[in-house]
N, C-alpha and C positions, 0 to 999 in steps of 0.2 A: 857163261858171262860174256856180254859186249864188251867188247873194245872200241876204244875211241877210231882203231885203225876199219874197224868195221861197220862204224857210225856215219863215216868219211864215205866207204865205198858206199854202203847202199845210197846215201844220197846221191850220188854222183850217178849212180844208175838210174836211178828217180829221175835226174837231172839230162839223161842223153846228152853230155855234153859232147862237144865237137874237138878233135886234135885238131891244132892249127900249126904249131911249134915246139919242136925238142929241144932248145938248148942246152950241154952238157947231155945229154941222154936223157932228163928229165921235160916228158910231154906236158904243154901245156894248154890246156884243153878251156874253153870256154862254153858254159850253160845258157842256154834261150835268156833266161832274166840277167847275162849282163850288157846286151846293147839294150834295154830298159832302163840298166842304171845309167848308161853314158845318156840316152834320149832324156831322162828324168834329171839329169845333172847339168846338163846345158840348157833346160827350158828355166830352172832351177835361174841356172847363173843369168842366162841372157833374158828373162821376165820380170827378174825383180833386181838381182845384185847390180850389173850393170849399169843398169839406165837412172839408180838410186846416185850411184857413186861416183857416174861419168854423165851427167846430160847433156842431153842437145846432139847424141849420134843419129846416123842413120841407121834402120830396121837390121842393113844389111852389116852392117861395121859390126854390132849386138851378136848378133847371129853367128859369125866367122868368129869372135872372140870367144862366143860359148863353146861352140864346138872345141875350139882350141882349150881351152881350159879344160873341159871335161876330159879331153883327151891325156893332157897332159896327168889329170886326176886318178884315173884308168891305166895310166904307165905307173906311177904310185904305188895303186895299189897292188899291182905283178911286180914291185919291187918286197912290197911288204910280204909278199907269198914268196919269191925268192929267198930273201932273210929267213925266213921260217925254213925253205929245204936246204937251206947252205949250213945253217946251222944243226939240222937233221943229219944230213951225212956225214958231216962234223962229228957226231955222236958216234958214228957208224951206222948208222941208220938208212935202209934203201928207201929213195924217194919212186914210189910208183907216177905220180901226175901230180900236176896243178892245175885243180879247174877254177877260173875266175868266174863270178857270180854275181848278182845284184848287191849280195851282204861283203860284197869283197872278195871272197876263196875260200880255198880247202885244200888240203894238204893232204894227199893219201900216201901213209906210207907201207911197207911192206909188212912191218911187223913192228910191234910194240914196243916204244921206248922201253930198256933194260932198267932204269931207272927213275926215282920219283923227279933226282937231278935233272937228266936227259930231259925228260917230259919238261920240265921246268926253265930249260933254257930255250930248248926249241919254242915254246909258248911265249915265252916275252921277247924272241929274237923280232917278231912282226911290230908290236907299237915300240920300241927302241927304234927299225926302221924308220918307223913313219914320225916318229920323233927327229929323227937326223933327216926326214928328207922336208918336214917342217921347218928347220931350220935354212937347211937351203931355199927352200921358199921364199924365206922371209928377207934373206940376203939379198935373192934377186930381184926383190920389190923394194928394198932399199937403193941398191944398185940404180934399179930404173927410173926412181926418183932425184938420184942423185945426180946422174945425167940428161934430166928434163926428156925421159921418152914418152909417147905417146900413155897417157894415161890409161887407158885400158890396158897396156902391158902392167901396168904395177898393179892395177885394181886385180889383175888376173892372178899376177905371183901372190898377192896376198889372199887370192880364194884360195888357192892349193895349199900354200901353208895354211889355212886355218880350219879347211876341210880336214889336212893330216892330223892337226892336233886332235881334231872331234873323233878321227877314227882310230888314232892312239888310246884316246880317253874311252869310247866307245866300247872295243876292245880291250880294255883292262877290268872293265864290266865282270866279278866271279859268277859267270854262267854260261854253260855250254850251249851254243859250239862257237860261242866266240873263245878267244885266247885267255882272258882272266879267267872263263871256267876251267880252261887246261890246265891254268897255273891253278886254281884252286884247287883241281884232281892230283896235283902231284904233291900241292901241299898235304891235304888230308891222307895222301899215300902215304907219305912219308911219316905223319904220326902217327896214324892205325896200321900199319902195315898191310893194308888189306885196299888193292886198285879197287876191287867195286862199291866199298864203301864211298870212297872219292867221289867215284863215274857219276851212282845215285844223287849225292847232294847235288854235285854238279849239272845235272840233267832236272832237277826240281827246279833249280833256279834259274833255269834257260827256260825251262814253260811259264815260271813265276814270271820273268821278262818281258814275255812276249804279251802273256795278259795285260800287261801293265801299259804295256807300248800301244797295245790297239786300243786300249782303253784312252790313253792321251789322245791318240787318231779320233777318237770321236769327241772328243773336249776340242782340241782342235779345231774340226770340223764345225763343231758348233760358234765354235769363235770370228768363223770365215777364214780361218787362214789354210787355204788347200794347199799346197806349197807345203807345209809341214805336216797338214792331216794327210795326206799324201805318202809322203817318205813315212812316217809312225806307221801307218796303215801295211805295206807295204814290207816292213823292214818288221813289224811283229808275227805277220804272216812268215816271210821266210824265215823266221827263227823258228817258228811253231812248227813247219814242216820238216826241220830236218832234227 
């Protein structure tokens, strides 16, 4: 039988990912495809969101905002991988690495949630994250409105907040390897008593996903909007492979 903990690793081998950072004793390792997501999320913000919602900047104003934004998006998402092993070891659970990625993370841990619970907490501990880090978002784009700053600060706090929301939402998705499949694997745990029963549904509906997502990349595409056929393209491919 596969384990979700050994779904993790092999990708992550696949993935050659690099140790950059231990904190707490847990490495945090980042895959080729996530400066693709930062490069893909600042061209993202600074091509189209920016110069929509703030005009009349210069090229270079656009440009220093995306980055910054993407950036700040990227710190986000190693919060939302954090949530996931804090609340892992919380469990008892040894966390081996976090490798961040273009789909966000992975979480490899040592050995198998003991329970369907465990499995179940640590899975929604990630979009509860990005739910509360949504919310601070949305604060400090009120905040910055409410002190007349530079309007690209507020236009920026409200990408982050509203990127977290879709990556919350996103991720509640029942299909693996995002986190609603987890939670779904631990739900169906829990009523068949039987993990592989779970893993399979779970693992159908993460390839069902991915078809579905490249299949929009191409309606997309056909639409002219590359900017979305783009990220769909890209974000159903990495589902498919791991």
């Amino acid at each position: 039988m596969t384990s979700l903990t050994q779904v993790a690793a092999l990708h992550l081998r696949r993935a050659h990912a690099r140790t950059l950072w231990a904190p707490s004793g847990v490495p945090v390792s980042v895959a080729p495809s996530w400066p693709l997501g930062i490069a893909l999320t600042a061209w993202t913000v600074g091509d189209a969101l920016l110069p929509d919602a703030v005009p009349g900047r210069s090229t270079a104003a656009y440009t220093i905002a995306a980055i910054a934004t993407a950036a700040a998006l990227a710190f986000t998402l190693a919060l939302h991988e954090a949530a996931h092993a804090a609340v892992a070891r919380r469990g008892g659970l040894s966390v081996r690495r976090i490798t961040l990625s273009f789909v966000g993370g992975a979480l490899e841990l040592a050995d198998t949630p003991p329970t369907p619970g465990v499995e179940l907490r640590v899975a929604l501990a990630g979009p509860i994250a990005s739910g509360m880090l949504a919310l601070a978002a949305t604060l400090a784009h009120v905040l910055f409105v409410a002190v007349e700053m530079d309007p690209l600060f507020a236009t920026a706090a409200a990408a982050v907040a509203l990127a977290n929301i879709l990556i919350a939402v996103f991720n509640c998705i029942p299909a693996l390897p995002l986190d609603g499949g987890r939670a779904l694997h631990a739900v169906l745990w829990a009523l068949s008593g039987r993990e592989a029963f779970g893993a399979t549904l779970a693992s159908i509906a993460g390839r069902m996903l991915s078809v579905a997502m490249l299949a929009l990349a191409v309606v997309a595409s056909a639409s002219a909007d590359a900017a979305l056929a783009i990220w769909l393209g890209l974000l159903g491919l990495s589902l498919r492979s791991q």
